[in-house]
Structure formats: C-alpha cells, structure tokens
ZAMARGU-4260 file (C-alpha; in steps of 0.2 Angstrom, whole numbers, plus 5000, padded with zeros to 4 digits):
<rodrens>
0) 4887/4938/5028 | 4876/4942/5014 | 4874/4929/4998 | 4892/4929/4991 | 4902/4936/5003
5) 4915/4928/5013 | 4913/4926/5032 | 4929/4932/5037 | 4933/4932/5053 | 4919/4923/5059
10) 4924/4907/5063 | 4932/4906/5079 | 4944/4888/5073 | 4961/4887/5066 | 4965/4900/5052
15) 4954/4913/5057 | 4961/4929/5065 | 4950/4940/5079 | 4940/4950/5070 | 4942/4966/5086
20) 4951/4978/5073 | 4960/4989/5088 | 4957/4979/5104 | 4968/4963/5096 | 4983/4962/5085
25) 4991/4947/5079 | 5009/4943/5081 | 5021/4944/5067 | 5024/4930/5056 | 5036/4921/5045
30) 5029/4925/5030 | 5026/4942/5034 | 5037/4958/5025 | 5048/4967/5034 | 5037/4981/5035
35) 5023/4973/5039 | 5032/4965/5055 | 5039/4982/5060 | 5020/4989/5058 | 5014/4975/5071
40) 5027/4976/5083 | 5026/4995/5084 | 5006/4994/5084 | 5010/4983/5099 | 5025/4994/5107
45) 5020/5011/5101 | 5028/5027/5108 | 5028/5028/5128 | 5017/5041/5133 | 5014/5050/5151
50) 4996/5048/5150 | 4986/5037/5159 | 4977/5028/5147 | 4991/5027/5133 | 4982/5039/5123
55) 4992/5055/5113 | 4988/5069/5120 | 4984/5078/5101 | 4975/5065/5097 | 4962/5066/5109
60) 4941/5069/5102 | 4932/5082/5113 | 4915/5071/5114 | 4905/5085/5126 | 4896/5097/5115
65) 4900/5117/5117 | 4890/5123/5130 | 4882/5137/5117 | 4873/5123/5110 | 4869/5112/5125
70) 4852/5120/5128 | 4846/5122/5109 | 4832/5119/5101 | 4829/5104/5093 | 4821/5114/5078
75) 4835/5126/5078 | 4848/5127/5064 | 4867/5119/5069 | 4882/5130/5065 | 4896/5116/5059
80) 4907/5112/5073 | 4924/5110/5067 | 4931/5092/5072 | 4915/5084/5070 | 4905/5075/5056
85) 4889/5081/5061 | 4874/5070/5054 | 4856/5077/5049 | 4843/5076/5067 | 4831/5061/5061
90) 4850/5050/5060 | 4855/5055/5075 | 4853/5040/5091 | 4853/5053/5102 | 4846/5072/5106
95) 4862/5078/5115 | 4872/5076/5099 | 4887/5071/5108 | 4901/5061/5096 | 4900/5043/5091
100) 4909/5038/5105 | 4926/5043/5114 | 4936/5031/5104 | 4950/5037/5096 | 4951/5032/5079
105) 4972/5030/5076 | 4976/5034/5057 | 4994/5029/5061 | 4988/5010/5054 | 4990/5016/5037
110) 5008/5016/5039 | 5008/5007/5057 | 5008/5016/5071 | 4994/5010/5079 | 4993/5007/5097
115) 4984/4988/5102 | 4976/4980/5119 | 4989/4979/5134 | 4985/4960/5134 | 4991/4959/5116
120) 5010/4954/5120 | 5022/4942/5115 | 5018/4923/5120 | 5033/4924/5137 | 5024/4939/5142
125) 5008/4935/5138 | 5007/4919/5149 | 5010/4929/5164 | 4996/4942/5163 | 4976/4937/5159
130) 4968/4929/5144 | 4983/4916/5142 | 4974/4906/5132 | 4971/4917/5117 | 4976/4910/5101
135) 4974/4918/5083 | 4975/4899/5077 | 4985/4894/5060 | 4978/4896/5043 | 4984/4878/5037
140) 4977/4862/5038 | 4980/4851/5053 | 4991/4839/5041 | 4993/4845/5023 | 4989/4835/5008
145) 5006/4830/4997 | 5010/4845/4983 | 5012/4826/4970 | 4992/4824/4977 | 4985/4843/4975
150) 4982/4845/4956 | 4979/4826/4952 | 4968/4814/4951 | 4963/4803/4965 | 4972/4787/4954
155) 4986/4796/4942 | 4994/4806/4956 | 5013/4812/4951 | 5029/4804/4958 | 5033/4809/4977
160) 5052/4809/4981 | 5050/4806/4998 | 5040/4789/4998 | 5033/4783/5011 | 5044/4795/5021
165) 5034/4810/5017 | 5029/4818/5030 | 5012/4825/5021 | 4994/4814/5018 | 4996/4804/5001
170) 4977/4796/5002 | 4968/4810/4994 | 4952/4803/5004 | 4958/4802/5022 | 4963/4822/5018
175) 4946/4825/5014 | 4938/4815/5028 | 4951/4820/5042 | 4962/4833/5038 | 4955/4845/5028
180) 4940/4858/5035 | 4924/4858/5025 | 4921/4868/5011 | 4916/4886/5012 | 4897/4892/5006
185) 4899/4910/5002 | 4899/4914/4984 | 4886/4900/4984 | 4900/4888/4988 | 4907/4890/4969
190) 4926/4894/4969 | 4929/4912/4964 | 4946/4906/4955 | 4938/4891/4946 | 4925/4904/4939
195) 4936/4916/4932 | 4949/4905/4925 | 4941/4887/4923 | 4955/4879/4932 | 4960/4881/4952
200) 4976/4881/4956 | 4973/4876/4974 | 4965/4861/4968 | 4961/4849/4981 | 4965/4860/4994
205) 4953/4874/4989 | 4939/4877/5001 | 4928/4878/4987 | 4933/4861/4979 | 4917/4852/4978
210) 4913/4865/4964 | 4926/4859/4953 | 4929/4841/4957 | 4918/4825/4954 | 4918/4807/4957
215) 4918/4796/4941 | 4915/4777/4939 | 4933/4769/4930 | 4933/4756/4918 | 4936/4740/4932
220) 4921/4746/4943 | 4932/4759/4956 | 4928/4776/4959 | 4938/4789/4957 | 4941/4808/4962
225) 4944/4819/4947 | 4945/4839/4946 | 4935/4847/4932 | 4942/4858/4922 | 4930/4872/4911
230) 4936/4879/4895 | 4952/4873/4884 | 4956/4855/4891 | 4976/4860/4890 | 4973/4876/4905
235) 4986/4871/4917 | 4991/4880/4933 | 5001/4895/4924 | 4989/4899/4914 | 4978/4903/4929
240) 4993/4916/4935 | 4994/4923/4919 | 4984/4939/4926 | 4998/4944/4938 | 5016/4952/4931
245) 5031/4954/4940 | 5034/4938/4946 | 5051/4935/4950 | 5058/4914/4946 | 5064/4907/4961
250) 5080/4903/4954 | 5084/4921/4952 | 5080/4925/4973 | 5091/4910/4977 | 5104/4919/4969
255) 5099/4936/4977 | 5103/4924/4991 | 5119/4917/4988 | 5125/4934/4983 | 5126/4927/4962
260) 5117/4941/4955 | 5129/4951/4945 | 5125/4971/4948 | 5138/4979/4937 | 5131/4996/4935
265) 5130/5000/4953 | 5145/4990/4955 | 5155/5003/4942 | 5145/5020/4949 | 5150/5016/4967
270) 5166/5014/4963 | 5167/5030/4950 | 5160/5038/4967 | 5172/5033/4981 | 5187/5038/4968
275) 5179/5055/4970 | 5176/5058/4985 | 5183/5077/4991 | 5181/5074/5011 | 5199/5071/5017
280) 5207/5085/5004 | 5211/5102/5006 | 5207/5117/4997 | 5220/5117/4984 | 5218/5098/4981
285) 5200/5101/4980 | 5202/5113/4966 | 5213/5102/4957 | 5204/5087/4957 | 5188/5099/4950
290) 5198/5105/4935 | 5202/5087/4933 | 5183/5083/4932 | 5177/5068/4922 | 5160/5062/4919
295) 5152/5049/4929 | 5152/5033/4922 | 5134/5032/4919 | 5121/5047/4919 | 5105/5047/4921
300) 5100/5042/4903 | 5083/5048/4892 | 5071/5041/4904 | 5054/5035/4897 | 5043/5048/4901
305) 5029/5051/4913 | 5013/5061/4917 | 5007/5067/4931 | 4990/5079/4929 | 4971/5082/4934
310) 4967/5067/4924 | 4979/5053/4932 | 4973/5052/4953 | 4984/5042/4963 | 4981/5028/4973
315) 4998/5032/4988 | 5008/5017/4992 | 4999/5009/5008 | 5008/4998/5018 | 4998/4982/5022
320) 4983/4989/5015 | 4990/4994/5000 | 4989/4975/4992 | 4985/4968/4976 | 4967/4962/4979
325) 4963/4981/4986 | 4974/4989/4971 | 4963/4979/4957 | 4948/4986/4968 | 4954/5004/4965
330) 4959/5003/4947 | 4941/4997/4943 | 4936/5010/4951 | 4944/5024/4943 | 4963/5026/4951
335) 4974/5029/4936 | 4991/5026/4946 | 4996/5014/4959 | 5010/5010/4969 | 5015/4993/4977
340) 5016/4993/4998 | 5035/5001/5003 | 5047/4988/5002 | 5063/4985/5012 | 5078/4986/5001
345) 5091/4973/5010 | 5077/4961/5011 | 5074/4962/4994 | 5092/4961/4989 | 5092/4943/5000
350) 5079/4937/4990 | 5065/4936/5003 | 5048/4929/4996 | 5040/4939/5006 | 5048/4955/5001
355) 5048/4951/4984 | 5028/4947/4984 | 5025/4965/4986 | 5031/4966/4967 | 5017/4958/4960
360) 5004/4968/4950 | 4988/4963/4942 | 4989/4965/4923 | 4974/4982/4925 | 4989/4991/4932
365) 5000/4988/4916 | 4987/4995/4906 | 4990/5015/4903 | 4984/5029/4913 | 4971/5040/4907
370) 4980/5054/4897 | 4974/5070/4889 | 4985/5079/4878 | 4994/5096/4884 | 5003/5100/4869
375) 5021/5104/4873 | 5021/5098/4889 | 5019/5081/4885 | 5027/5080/4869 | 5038/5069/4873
380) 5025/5055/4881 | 5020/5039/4874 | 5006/5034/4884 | 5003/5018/4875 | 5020/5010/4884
385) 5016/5019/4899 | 5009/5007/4915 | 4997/5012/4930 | 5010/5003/4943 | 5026/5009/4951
390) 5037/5001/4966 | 5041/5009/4980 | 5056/5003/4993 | 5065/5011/5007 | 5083/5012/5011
395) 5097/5018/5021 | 5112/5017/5013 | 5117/5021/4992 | 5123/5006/4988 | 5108/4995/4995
400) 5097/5008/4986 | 5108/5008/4970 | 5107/4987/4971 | 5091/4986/4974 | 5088/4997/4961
405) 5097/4988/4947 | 5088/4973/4951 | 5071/4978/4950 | 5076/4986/4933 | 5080/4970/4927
410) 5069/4956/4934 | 5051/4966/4934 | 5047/4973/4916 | 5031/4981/4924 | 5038/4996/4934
415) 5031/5013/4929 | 5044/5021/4943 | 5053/5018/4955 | 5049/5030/4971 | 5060/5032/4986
420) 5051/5032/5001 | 5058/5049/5012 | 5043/5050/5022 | 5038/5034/5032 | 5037/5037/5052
425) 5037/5018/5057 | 5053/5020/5072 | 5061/5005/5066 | 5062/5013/5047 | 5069/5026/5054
430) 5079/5021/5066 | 5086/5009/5054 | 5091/5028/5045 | 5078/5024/5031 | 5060/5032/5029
435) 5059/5049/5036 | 5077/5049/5045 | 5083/5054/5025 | 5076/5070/5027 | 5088/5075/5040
440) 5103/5070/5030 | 5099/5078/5011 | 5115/5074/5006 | 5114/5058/5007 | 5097/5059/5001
445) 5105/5067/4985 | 5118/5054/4982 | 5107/5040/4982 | 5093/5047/4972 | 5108/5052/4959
450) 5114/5035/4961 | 5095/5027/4957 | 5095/5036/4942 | 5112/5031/4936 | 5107/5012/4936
455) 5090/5012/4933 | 5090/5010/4914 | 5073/5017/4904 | 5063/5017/4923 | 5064/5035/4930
460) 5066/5037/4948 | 5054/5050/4960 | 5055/5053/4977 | 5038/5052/4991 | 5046/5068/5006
465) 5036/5074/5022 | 5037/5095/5027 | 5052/5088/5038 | 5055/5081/5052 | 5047/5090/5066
470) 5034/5103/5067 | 5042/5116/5072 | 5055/5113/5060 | 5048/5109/5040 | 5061/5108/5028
475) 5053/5102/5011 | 5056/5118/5001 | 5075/5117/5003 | 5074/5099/5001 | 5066/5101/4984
480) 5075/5114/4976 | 5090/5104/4981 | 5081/5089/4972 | 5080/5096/4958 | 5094/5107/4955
485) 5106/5098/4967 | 5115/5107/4981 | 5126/5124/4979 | 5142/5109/4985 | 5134/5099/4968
490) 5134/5113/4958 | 5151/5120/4959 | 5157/5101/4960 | 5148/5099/4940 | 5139/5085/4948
495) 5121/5082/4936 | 5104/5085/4950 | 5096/5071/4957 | 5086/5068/4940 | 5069/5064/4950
500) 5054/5063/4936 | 5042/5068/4951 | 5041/5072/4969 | 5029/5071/4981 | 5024/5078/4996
505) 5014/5074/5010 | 5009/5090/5020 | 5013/5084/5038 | 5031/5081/5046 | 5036/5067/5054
510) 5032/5070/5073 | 5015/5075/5067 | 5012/5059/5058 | 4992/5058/5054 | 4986/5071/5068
515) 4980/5087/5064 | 4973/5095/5042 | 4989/5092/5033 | 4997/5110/5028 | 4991/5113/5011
520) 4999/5130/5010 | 5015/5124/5014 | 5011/5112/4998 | 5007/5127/4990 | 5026/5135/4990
525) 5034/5119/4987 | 5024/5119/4970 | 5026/5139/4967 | 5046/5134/4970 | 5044/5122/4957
530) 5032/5130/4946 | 5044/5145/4946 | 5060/5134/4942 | 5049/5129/4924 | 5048/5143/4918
535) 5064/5153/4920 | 5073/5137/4917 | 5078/5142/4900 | 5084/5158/4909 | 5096/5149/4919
540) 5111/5148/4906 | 5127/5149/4917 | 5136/5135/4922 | 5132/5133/4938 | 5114/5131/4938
545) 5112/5125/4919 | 5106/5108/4923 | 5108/5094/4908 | 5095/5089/4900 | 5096/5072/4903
550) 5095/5075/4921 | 5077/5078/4917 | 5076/5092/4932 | 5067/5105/4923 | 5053/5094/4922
555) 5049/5086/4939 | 5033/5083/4943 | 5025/5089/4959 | 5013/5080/4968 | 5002/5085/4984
560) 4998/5070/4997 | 4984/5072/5012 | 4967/5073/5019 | 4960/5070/5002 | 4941/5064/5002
565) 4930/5070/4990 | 4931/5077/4974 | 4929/5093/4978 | 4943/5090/4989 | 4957/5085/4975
570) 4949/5099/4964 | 4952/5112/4977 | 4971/5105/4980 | 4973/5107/4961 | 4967/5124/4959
575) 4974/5131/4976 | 4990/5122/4977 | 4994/5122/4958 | 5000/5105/4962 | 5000/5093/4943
580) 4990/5079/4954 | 4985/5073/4970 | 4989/5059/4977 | 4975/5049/4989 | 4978/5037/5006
585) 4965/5037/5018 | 4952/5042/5007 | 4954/5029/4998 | 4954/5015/5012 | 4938/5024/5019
590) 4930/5024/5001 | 4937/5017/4988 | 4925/5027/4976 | 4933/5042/4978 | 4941/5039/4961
595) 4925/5038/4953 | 4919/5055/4960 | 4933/5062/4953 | 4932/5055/4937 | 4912/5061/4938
600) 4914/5076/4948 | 4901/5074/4959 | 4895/5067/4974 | 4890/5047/4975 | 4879/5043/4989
605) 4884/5024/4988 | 4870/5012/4995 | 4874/4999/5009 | 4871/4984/4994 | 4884/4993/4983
610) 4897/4996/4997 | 4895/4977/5003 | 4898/4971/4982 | 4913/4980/4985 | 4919/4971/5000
615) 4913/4953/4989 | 4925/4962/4975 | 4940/4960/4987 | 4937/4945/4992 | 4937/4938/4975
620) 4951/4947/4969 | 4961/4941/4986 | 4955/4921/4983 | 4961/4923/4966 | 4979/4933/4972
625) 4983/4923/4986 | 4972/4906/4983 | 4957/4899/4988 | 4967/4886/5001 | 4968/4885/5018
630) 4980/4900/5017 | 4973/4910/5005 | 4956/4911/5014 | 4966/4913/5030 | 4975/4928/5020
635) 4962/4937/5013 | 4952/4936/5031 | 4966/4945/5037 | 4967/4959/5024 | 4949/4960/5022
640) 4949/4965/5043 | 4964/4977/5041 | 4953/4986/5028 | 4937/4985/5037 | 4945/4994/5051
645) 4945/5009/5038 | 4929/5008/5028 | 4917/5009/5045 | 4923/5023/5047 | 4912/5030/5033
650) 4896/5040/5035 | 4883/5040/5020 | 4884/5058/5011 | 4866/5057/5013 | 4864/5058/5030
655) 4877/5073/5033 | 4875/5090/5038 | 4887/5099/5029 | 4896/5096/5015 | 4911/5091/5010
660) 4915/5081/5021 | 4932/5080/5033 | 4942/5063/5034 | 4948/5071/5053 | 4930/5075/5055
665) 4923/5064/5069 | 4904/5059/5067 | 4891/5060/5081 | 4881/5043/5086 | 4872/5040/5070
670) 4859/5026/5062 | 4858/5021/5045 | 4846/5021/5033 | 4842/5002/5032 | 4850/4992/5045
675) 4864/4985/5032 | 4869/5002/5033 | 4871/5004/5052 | 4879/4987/5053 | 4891/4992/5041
680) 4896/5010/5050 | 4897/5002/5064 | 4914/5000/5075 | 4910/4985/5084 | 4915/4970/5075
685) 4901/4959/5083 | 4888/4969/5071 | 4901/4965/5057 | 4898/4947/5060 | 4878/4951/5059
690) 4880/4954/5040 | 4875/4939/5032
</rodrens>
C-alpha cells in the first residue's frame, strides 16, 4: 500500500484473513461477540430463497439500459435513471453505459445479513466439497513469548509461576529468531502506539518492535535486549490505556460470572412487578386492587438531560463496523454522537470479555456534543457533563434487560444513554424474541423500557424501532404514542409511560430490511404525532393521560434513521420530516466525511490521497485499541476488510452526473481520475492489494 499504511490482508501467512470482501467469510471465533457470531453464521446460512442463484429477488440491479436510450447520441444530454449512479461520459469505460457490473451489493452486512460463497461452510462440510484446503490462518504466533518476558528486559525479566513448566518461550532471543514473524514496514516501520504514547504495551510482541527496542552493552561485557521508552521514564502500561474509558476490572466479570454481583434495584422492581400482576383476576378484583394502587418502588427519577437537534448528527450503532478505531475516525470527523456496536444482554450479564469489549470508548466520545442554545427547550441541559457515547444492547426478556441495565449504570461512568435495540433483523436476534421480534409484542416492549428506566439511576433510557415488522403491516405510530404516553391498559392502571428521553426510527420494516428508499413520509407522521403530543401536552390535564413529570414523556426526542448521504440529505430530512436529528449508517461506512459536509454545508469532493489518510487513520487508531501484536494486527486487518467492503462503494462527487447522490444508487463502470482513485473504487480486492 502506499507509505504508512498497513497491508492488510496481504499477506497470504498466518494471521491474515482473505481479503475477497463477499466471495469469503471467516468462521466464527472464540473471541468474537455474540452478535458478531450470529452475523457470520447468518452471512453464511442466510434466508433460503427459490431462486437459482441465491439471490433475493427485490434485490436484483437491472444492468441493461432502457431501450429509449440504447440508440443515443453520444453528445445527447442523459435523463437521470433512477436506480443508477450515473457518471459524467469521459469517466465512463464504456459507450453502452451499462452498470458497473451485475453484482449485487448486499447492505444487509451492516447488521449481518449478508449472503457468502457456497464453499464457505463449516470445517465437517467443507472437507467434503472443493477447495479443502482453505485456511484463514491464526493471528498468533506459532509459540508465544511468556507474559513475565513481554514488557521486560532481555536480563531483569519478572517471575514466571510455572517454571520451567510453562508452556510459552522464556529466551526472549529464540522468540525473536524463531517464533515470532518479522517486523512490519508500513508506517515506516515505527509503531503507531509507541509514537503516540512513548511506551508500547505489546512490547516485545509488537510487530513494530525494532522502533522501540535496542541492544545495550552491560557492565560484565553481555549484551542485552532493552525496550525504550520516550517521555517521563515512570509511563507504564496504564498509562498507555489511559485514552480508553469504560473498562470494566476483571474481578467484577468474574463475578457477573459466578452470579456475585448484587442487582437490588431490579431485584426490588421485579418483584414490586410480579406482586402486581392483574392477569389471573377478575373484573371486580381488578378494580379493587386499582383502588389499592401504590407507587412503584422506584420511578424513573430526574434523568440527566439530553439533546438531540440539527447540530448533533449521529453516527447509528453498527454492528461489527461500528468499533472503537472507526468511532474515533467519525468523531474526528464531525459526528457529535456515537453508539457502541448492539450488545447481547445475557452475555453481558455472564461477564463475557468479548461482550463487555464493546463498552469501550475512546476518551473523544466523553467529550460534549456540539450544542447551540434553544432557550426553553433546553433549559434544563447541562452540556458540559454531557458525553458523545451511548450503549446500546438487546434483549428478550425484562429482567435480563432490567439486570443488564443496572450493571452498566454502575460499572461504566461514560454512558450518555442507554438505547434498546427494537429494530435489528439478524434471525437469531429475533428468533431468540430480542431485536425486531419486540415490536410484535409492545407490551412487553413497554414493561421493559419502564423497567430500564426504573434502575437506570441519572442515565436516561431511549429506544432504536423499525415501521414494524412486515411491509404490508407498519406499526411505529401506535408504537410511539404508546412509548410515550403508555398504553390505554397503563393508563387506567396509573402506571407512569415508558419514560424514553428519545426514540428513533428507522423508516424500513423488518422484512424489508436494507432493500428499497427508506419511507420518510411515514417518519414524517411518527414526528407530527410526536410533535403534536409537545404542544398540547400542557392541555392534557385529566388523569388518564396527565403524564408525571419525572417520566420525562413530554419531552422525547424523535429521531429519523435511513438512506442518509450527503448534506443535503440530513437537511432535507430535517425540514421535510420535522424530525430533531438524523441519525447516519451506511453513509457513514461509505464516507465517513459525511459529518463534515454537514457541519460545512456543502459538497467535499475528497481526493484519492485524502480518502487513503483516512484508511491510515484507522489503522492507527485500531494498532493503538486493539495492540500492535500479532493479534492486534490480525484484528485491525480484519476490520479494516469489513470496512473496505463499504467504502469502494464510493464514486467521487466529481465525476457524477447528477447531484445528490443515492446510497441505493447503483453506478455504471467508471474510471477514476488518477489511478489511486480507480483502484480504490474498485470491487475487486486484487486492485486493493495494488495500493501501495
């Protein structure tokens, strides 16, 4: 690649992954989240279709061009075809115009739905068809260098409990000479980690080490190994974490594990909550036990307030994509809120690492969005204890909700919200009764965002819905005005609403997933209901709809989510849809700029040298999250192909047709205007392996 930027997925050795984007997926693995496991094994046993070739049906490109066009002139001026992304005639590679190819391009890998190569199956499957000896390889060393050997030098290592029993290389030079795979170059061969903090943590295991390590001549004549160190001489190895918060102590999973950690809030509310329960009374015991009404043990108390408006665009919670190193990208970029990937509740409440990484946020995203004031909407915001960064988890049942709930309240002092996660399509969310499966049950949904809000403590709660889930069927604008002013059963029942601080929607249902323009006019009546509920609230005095004003429900948020790709894009959504802000997916995978031509207002025609410095960012920002090891590398390779899969798809403003452009827009066979450029829009990943 070019000076400075890692080859991922280059090599063809251990620790490196095939770099084919949707001919190869790799199988799930141990340290993988639970989402992330679900989104490869339903990228490789995706819905059963009756066509031929496996592809859906709606999702489909018509690649011919109409034949009112077949015979033009090539001096003639185009009408704009709708589906396509048609590029200006001296980019096209071809005269017949025809689209880039007939590949479909499946947008269901930003929440895992992709479909993958037939000869991508598990290993007892795989051996009995072609191709049996692929291997994705392992991104560790062949024998691994002692952890009492990693951060030391060569002569003052620390004390290994094990002995000689250790099952892990103790002579720091035989790992070196045997073991360990020599250094990378990229970045000029200086470690990205060691440059920004003086000190790498990876230390003798960093592919980079030569940069920070020397050999020094001792007092008796021996030469010895020794790591350098840049800055204060007292740095050690937290100091170098200290840019990541919400890091939870691995004494307090191993008692998420053992089932030691003490929940007492949800503990109480669940049990206020089953002493309440009306389902196996009659009429006349039903009205006795309402006049006998008593307040819930906890309500939602005075929140610390939130704001959602033109000036605050938000990055949407991306599984797999949606990581720390692409996060930092974003937020440098422009994106005043963030989201960590959707994270699985139960595997959270067992104290799973890999769950529990997803927490982690990089200190930009505790900074403060950017706020402008609106007088006596906001009068109630402090933005200076506000934070860019909020969690987002899924699950299927109160209490695991509620739990996981109350534990992230207490262990991560970063959180600007929790969201619920209503709208994610992967099957075996669903089928599990979490993600999108909620919204057929708003009852339940109800009780569980009550019971969120009731644990919570300062962190308000919202909620992320889709129209519904079928097409023919949408059922968001019930669902919200239940959200926010709770059910008719609710109502007469004197339970408090659902207290979300904000909701948003994603205009597509669940059977649509990412085909077809989301439905931005059905956005538009969810935000006029909501719209319509601030400003006759004050009206609403009697005692059934009178909601309390710690519930907070006269002031939800409402938030649009879809096909978002420009600036004039999120501006239109604003205007049209009267939504407070739009939230951005896609977009943002495609271009991560697009929060800087919000901010701007304007078009940025980014060249191919920018758009590479960007891909360099995230690598250094993944060396520096996940470590400049053997693992770490292997990591951000991995990542760093899941993104590029997104980002080829972009074609320079410069060499379009018509403007704005559509992220469903599908371009003709173009070239670029310098050959980094064409490389880059590419979609084979043999010219991504060109760029060096």
């Amino acid at each position: 690649m070019a000076a400075g930027v890692p080859e991922m997925g280059i090599e063809t050795g251990k620790g490196q992954m095939d770099a084919r984007g949707d001919q190869s997926q790799p199988d799930p693995r141990p340290e993988d989240t639970a989402t992330t496991k679900a989104e490869l094994l339903e990228r490789k046993y995706g819905e059963e279709t009756s066509v031929a070739d496996g592809e859906r049906p709606m999702k489909r490109m018509r690649t011919d061009e109409p034949a009112s066009e077949t015979n033009a002139t090539p001096d003639a001026p185009r009408s704009r075809q709708k589906g396509v992304a048609q590029i200006k005639t001296e980019y096209l590679l071809n005269a017949s115009g025809r689209n880039r190819d007939s590949h479909v391009l499946d947008d269901d890998a930003a929440e895992a739905g992709a479909k993958v190569d037939a000869r991508d199956q598990p290993k007892k499957k795989r051996e009995r068809g072609q191709n049996k000896a692929r291997s994705f390889g392992s991104s560790r060393d062949e024998k691994g260098l002692c952890s009492t050997r990693a951060t030391y030098p060569e002569f003052s290592p620390a004390t290994c409990q094990f002995g000689e029993a250790c099952k892990w290389e103790h002579d720091l030079r035989k790992y070196l000479r045997d073991w360990k795979r020599p250094d990378l170059e990229t970045f000029h061969g200086r470690c990205p980690v060691f440059a920004a903090k003086g000190w790498c943590n990876s230390g003798w295991k960093c592919r980079f080490a030569g940069s920070h390590s020397a050999e020094y001549e001792t007092e008796d004549g021996r030469k010895e190994l020794v790591l350098r160190r840049e800055g204060e001489s007292n740095t050690t190895e937290a100091d170098v974490a200290v840019a990541v918060v919400n890091q939870v102590s691995t004494a307090t999973k191993n008692d998420l594990t053992r089932k030691k950690f003490a929940t007492l809030k949800t503990d109480e509310y669940l049990e206020w909550m089953n002493g309440k329960s009306e389902d196996l009374l009659d009429d006349d015991e039903r009205q006795e036990n309402r006049a006998a009404y008593k307040e819930p043990p906890f309500r939602p108390s005075e929140k610390r307030k939130v704001y959602f408006g033109p000036e605050t665009p938000i990055l949407a919670p991306l599984t797999t994509q949606g990581n720390l190193p692409f996060r930092r990208l974003c937020v440098s970029l422009g994106a005043q809120i963030t989201y960590s990937e959707m994270a699985m509740s139960l595997p959270l409440l067992q104290g799973q690492k890999s769950e529990w990484a997803l927490m982690r946020a990089h200190e930009v995203e505790t900074e403060p969005p950017r706020y402008e004031s609106k007088g006596s909407v906001t009068q109630d915001y402090d933005n200076t204890k506000d934070f860019k960064f909020g969690a987002q988890i899924a699950g299927h049942k109160p209490w695991i909700a509620m739990k996981t709930t109350e534990v992230l309240a207490k262990v991560c002092s970063h959180l600007r919200v929790i969201d619920l996660n209503c709208g994610c399509p992967i099957d075996l969310v669903c089928k599990a009764g979490a993600g999108s499966t909620l919204l057929e049950n708003p009852s339940k949904l109800e009780k569980i965002l009550r019971g969120m809000n009731a644990v919570s403590d300062e962190i308000p709660i919202t909620a992320k819905i889709r129209m519904g889930t079928r097409d023919s069927k949408p059922t968001a604008v019930k669902l919200v005005d239940r959200l926010v002013y709770g059910s008719q059963v609710s109502q007469e029942a004197r339970e408090e609403p659902s207290g979300v601080a904000a909701i948003t929607l994603h205009g597509r249902s669940k059977q649509q997933r990412y085909t077809r323009n989301a439905d931005w006019d059905y956005i538009s009546t969810c935000a006029a209901l909501i719209n319509r509920h601030k400003k006759k609230g004050d009206d609403m005095s009697d005692t059934i709809r009178e909601a309390d004003a710690r519930d907070q429900a006269k002031k939800a948020y409402f938030i649009g989510n879809g096909d978002c790709y420009s600036h004039v894009d999120y501006y239109n959504r604003l205007e049209k849809a009267n939504v407070d802000s739009v939230m951005v997916g896609r977009g943002a995978l495609i271009k991560p700029w697009i929060f800087e031509e919000i901010e701007r207002g304007q078009y940025l025609d980014k060249s191919a040298s920018e758009r590479l410095g960007y891909i360099e960012q995230f690598c250094r920002n993944g060396l520096e999250a996940w470590g400049s090891d053997e693992m770490g590398v292997g990591l951000t390779r991995r990542f760093l192909l899941e993104w590029l899969n997104f980002t080829h798809r972009y074609v320079p403003i410069g060499i379009l047709e018509y403007l704005p452009p559509s992220i469903q827009d599908r371009p003709q066979a173009w070239k670029g205007r310098n050959e980094l450029e064409t490389l880059m829009g590419s979609e084979d990943y043999k010219d991504w392996i060109k760029i060096r």
